[in-house]
BAKOL-642907 format. One record per residue: residue number from 0; residue in three letters; chain; x, y, z of N, C-alpha, C in turn. Coordinates in steps of 0.001 Angstrom, whole numbers, plus 500000, padded with zeros to 6 digits. Example, Ala and Ser with C-alpha at 12.3 -4.5 7.8 and 13.67 -1.06 7.14 Angstrom:
2
+-----+------+-------+--------+--------+--------+--------+--------+--------+--------+--------+--------+
:  nr : rest : kette :     nX :     nY :     nZ :    caX :    caY :    caZ :     cX :     cY :     cZ :
+-----+------+-------+--------+--------+--------+--------+--------+--------+--------+--------+--------+
:   0 :  ALA :     A : 513190 : 494310 : 507800 : 512300 : 495500 : 507800 : 513200 : 496700 : 507800 :
:   1 :  SER :     A : 512850 : 497750 : 507080 : 513670 : 498940 : 507140 : 512900 : 500030 : 507870 :
+-----+------+-------+--------+--------+--------+--------+--------+--------+--------+--------+--------+
This chain:
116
+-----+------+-------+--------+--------+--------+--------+--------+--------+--------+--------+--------+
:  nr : rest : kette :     nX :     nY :     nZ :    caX :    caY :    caZ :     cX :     cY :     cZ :
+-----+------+-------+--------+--------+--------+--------+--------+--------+--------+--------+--------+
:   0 :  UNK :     A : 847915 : 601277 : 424419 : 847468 : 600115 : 425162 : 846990 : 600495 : 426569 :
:   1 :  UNK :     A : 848015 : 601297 : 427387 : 847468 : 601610 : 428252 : 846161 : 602582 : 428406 :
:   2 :  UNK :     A : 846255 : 603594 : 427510 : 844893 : 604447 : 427430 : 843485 : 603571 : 426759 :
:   3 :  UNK :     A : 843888 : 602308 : 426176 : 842479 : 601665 : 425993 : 842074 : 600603 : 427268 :
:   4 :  UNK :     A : 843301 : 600439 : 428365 : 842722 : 599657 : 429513 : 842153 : 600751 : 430435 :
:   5 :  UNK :     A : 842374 : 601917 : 430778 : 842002 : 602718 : 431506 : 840717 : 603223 : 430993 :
:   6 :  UNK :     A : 839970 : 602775 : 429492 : 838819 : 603670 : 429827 : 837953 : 602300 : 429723 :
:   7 :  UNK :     A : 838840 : 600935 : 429301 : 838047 : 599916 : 429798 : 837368 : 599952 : 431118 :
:   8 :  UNK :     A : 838569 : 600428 : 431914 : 838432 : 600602 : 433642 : 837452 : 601609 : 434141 :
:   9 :  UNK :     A : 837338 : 602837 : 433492 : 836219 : 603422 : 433356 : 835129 : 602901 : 433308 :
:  10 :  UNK :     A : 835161 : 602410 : 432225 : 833816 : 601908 : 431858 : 833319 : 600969 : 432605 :
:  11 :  UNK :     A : 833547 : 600131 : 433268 : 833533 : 599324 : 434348 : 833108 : 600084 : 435806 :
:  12 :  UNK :     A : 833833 : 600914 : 436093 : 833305 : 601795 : 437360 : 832283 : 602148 : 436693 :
:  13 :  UNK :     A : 832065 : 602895 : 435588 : 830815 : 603471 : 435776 : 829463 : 602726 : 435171 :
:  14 :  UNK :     A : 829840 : 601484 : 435159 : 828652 : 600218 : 435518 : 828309 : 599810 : 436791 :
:  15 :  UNK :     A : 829110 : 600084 : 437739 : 829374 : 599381 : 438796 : 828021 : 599549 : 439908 :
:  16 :  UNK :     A : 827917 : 598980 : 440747 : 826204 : 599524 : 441851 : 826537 : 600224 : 442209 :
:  17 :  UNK :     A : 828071 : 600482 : 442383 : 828087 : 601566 : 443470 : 828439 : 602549 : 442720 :
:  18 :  UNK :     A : 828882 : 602952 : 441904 : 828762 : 604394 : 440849 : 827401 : 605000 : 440540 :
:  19 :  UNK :     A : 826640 : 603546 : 439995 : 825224 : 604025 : 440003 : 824278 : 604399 : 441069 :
:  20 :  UNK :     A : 824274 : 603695 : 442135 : 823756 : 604161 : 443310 : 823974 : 605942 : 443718 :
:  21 :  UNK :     A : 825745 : 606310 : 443131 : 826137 : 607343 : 443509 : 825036 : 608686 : 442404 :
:  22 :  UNK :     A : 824882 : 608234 : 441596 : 824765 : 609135 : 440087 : 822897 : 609003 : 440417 :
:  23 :  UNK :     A : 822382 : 608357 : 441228 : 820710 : 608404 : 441652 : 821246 : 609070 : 442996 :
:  24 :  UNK :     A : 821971 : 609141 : 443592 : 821777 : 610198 : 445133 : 822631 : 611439 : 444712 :
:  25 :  UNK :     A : 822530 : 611635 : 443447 : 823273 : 613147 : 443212 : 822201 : 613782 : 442669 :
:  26 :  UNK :     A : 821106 : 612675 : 441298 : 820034 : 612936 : 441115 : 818985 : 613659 : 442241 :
:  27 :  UNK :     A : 819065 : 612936 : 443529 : 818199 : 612974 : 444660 : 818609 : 614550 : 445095 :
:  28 :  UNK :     A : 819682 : 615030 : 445393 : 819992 : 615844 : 445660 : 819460 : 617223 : 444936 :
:  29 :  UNK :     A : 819786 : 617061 : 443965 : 819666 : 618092 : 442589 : 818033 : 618144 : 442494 :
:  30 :  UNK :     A : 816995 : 617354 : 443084 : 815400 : 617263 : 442839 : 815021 : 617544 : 444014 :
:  31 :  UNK :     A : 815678 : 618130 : 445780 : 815369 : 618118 : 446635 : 815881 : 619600 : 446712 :
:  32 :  UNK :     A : 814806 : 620974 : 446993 : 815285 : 621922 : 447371 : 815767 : 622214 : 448592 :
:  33 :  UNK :     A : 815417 : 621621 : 449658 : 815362 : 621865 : 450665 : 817639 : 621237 : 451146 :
:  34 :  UNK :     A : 817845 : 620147 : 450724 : 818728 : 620043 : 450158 : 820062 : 620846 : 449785 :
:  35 :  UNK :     A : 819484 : 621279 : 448401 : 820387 : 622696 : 447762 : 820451 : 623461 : 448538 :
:  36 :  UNK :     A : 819318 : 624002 : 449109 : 819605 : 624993 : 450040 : 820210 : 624836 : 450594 :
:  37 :  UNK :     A : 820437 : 623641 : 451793 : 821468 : 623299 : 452844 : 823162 : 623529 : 451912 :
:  38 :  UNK :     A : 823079 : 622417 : 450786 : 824451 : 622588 : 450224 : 825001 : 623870 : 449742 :
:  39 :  UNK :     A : 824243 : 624689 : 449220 : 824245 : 626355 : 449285 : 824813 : 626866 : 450379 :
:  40 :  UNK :     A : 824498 : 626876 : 451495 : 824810 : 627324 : 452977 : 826258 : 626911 : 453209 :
:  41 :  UNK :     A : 826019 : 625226 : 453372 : 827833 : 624982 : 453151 : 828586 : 625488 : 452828 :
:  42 :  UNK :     A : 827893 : 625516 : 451409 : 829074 : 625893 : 450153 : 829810 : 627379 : 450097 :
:  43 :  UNK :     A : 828594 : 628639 : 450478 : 829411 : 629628 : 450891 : 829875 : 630043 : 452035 :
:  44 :  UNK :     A : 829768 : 628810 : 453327 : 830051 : 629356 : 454574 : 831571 : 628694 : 454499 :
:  45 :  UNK :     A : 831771 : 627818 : 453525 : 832935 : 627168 : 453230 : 834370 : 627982 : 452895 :
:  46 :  UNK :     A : 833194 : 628689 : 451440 : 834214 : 629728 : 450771 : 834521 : 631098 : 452278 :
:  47 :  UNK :     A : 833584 : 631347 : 453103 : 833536 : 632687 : 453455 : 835026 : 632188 : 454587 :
:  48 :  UNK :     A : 834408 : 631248 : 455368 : 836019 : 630238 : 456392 : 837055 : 630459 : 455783 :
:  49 :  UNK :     A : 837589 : 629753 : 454325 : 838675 : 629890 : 453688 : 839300 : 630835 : 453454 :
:  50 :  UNK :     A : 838704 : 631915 : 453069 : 839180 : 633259 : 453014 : 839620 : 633783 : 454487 :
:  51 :  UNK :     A : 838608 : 633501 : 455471 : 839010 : 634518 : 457054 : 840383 : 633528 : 457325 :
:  52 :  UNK :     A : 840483 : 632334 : 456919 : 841765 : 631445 : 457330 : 842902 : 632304 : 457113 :
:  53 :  UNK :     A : 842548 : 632396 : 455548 : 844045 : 633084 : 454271 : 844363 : 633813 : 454880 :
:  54 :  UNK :     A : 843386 : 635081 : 455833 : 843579 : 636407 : 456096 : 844508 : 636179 : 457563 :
:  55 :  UNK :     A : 844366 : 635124 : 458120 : 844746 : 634924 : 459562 : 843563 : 634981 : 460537 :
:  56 :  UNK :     A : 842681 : 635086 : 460214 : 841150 : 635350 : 460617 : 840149 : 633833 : 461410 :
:  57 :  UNK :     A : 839467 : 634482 : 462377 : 839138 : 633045 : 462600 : 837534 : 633439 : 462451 :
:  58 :  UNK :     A : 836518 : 632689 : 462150 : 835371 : 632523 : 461512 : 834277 : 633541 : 462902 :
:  59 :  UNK :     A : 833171 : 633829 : 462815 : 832763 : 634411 : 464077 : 831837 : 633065 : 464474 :
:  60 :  UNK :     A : 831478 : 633331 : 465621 : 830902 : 632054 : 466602 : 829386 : 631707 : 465444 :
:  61 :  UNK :     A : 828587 : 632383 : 465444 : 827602 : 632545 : 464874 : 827459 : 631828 : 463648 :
:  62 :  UNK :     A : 828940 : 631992 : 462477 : 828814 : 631658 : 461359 : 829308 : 630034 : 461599 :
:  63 :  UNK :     A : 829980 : 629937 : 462490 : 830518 : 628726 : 462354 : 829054 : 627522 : 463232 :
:  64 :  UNK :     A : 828482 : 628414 : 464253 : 826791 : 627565 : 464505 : 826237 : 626711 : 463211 :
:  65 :  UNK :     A : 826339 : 628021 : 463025 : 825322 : 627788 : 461178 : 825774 : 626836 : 460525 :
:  66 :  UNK :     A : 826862 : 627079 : 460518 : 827592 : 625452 : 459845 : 827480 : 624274 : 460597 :
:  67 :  UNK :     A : 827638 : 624007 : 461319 : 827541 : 622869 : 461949 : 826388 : 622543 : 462346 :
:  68 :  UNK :     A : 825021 : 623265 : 462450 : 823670 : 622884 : 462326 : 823293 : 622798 : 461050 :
:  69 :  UNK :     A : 823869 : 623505 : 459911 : 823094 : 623074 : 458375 : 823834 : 621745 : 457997 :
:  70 :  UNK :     A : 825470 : 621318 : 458185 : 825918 : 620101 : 457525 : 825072 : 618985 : 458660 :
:  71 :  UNK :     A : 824988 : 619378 : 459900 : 823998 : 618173 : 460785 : 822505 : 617704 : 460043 :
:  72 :  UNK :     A : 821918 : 619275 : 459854 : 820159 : 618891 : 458931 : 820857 : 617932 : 457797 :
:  73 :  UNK :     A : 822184 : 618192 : 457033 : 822046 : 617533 : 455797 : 822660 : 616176 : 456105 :
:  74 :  UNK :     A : 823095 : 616074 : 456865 : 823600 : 614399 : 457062 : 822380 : 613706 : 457734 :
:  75 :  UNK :     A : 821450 : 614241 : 458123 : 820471 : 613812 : 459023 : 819245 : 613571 : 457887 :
:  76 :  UNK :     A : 819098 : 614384 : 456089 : 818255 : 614113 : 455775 : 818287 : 612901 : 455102 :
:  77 :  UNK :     A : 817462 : 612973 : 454436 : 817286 : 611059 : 453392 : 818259 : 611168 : 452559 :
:  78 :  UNK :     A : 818199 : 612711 : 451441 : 818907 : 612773 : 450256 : 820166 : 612688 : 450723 :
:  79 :  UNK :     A : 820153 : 613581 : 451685 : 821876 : 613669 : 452749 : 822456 : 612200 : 453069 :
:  80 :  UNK :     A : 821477 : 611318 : 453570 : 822103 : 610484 : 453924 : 822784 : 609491 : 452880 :
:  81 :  UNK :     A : 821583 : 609406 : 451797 : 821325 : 608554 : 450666 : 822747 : 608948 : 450224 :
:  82 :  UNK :     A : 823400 : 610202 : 450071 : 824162 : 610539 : 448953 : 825657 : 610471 : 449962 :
:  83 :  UNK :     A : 825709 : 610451 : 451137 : 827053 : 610129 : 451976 : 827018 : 608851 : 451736 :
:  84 :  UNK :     A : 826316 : 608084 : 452125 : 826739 : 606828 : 451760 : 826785 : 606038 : 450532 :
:  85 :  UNK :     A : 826470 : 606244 : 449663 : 826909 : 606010 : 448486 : 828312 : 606726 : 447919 :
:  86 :  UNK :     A : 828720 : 607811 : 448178 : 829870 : 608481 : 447953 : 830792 : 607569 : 449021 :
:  87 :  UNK :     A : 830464 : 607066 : 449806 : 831523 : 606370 : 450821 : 831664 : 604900 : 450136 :
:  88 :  UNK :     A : 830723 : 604459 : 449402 : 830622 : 603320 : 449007 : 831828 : 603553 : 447628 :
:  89 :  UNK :     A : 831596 : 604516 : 446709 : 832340 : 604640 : 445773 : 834035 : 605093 : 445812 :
:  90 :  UNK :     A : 834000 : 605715 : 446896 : 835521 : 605753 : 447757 : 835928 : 604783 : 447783 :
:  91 :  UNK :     A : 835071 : 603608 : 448420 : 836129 : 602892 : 448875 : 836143 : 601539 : 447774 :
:  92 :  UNK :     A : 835345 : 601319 : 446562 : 835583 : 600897 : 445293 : 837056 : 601578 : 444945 :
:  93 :  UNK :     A : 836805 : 603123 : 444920 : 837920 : 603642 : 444096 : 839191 : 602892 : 445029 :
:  94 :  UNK :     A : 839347 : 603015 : 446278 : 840783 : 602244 : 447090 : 841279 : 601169 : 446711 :
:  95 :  UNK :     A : 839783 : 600197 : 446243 : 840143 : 598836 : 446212 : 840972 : 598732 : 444692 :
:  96 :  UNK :     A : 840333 : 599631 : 443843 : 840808 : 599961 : 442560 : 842034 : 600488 : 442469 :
:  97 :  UNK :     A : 842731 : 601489 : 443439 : 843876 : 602033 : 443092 : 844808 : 600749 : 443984 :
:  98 :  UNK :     A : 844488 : 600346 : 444701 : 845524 : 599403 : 445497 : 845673 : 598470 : 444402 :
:  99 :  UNK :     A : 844611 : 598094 : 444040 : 845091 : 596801 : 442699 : 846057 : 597027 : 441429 :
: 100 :  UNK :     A : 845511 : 598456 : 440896 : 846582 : 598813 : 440252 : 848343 : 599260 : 440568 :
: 101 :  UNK :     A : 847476 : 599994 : 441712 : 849454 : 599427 : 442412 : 849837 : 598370 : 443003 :
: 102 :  UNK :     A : 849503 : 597302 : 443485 : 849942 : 595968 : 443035 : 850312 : 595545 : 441684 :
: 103 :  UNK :     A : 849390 : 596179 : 440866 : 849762 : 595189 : 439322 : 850915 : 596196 : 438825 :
: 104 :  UNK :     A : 851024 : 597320 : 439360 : 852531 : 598658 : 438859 : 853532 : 597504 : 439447 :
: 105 :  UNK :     A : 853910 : 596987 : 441065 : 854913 : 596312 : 441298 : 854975 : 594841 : 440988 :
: 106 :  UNK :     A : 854393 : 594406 : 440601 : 854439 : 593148 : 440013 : 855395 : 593169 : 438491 :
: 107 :  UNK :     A : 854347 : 594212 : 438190 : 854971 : 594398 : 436528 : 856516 : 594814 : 436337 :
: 108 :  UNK :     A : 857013 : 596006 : 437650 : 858147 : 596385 : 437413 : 859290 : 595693 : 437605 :
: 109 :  UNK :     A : 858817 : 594143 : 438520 : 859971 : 593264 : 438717 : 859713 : 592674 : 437327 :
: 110 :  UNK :     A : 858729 : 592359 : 436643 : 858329 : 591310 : 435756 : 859730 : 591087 : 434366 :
: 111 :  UNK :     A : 859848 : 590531 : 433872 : 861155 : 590772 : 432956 : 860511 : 590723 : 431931 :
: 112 :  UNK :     A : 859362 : 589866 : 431766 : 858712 : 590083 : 430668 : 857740 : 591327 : 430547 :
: 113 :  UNK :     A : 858059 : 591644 : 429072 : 857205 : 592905 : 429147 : 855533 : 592491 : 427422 :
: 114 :  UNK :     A : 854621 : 592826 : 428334 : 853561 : 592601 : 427580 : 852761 : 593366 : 426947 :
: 115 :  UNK :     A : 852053 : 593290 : 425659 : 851354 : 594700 : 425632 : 849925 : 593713 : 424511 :
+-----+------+-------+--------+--------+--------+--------+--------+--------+--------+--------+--------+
């Protein structure tokens, strides 16, 4: 019972505007090289940080520029922007979604009746 309301619930998010909005600015992303490239840059200046962290290491001035001027180009472009805000939009669906279900968890656990 419960695994056929949860992919009801699924299925529902992923009707929703704001799922879809999300799944056309991932599209946008994935058709914009200029884009990838930026998320490329991130993505291994991300991994290269994490590691100098692990090591006790702190990033060099230079690499950490680079980062903070390539995530600026990408929040600053269309696809960039298009696709933060829609991911912010679907966040905060998902909140409204998990708060409800934990409301309906404490409701249910006082409830004496049990339903299925």
């Amino acid at each position: 019972m419960i695994d056929e309301k949860a992919q009801e619930l699924g299925r529902l998010i992923g009707q929703a505007t704001e799922y879809q909005a999300l799944r056309r600015a991932e599209q946008a992303l994935r058709d914009d090289p200029e884009a990838q490239k930026r998320l490329e840059t991130i993505s291994r200046l991300t991994r290269e940080f994490d590691a100098l962290v692990a090591q006790g290491q702190t990033p060099a001035e230079a690499d950490a520029q680079q980062y903070e001027t390539t995530m600026h180009e990408f929040e600053l472009s269309p696809a960039g922007q298009s696709y933060l805000v829609a991911r912010a939009n679907v966040d905060k669906l998902m909140n409204r979604v998990n708060q409800a279900i934990g409301e309906g968890m404490e409701r249910g656990a006082v409830s004496g009746i049990i339903t299925l």
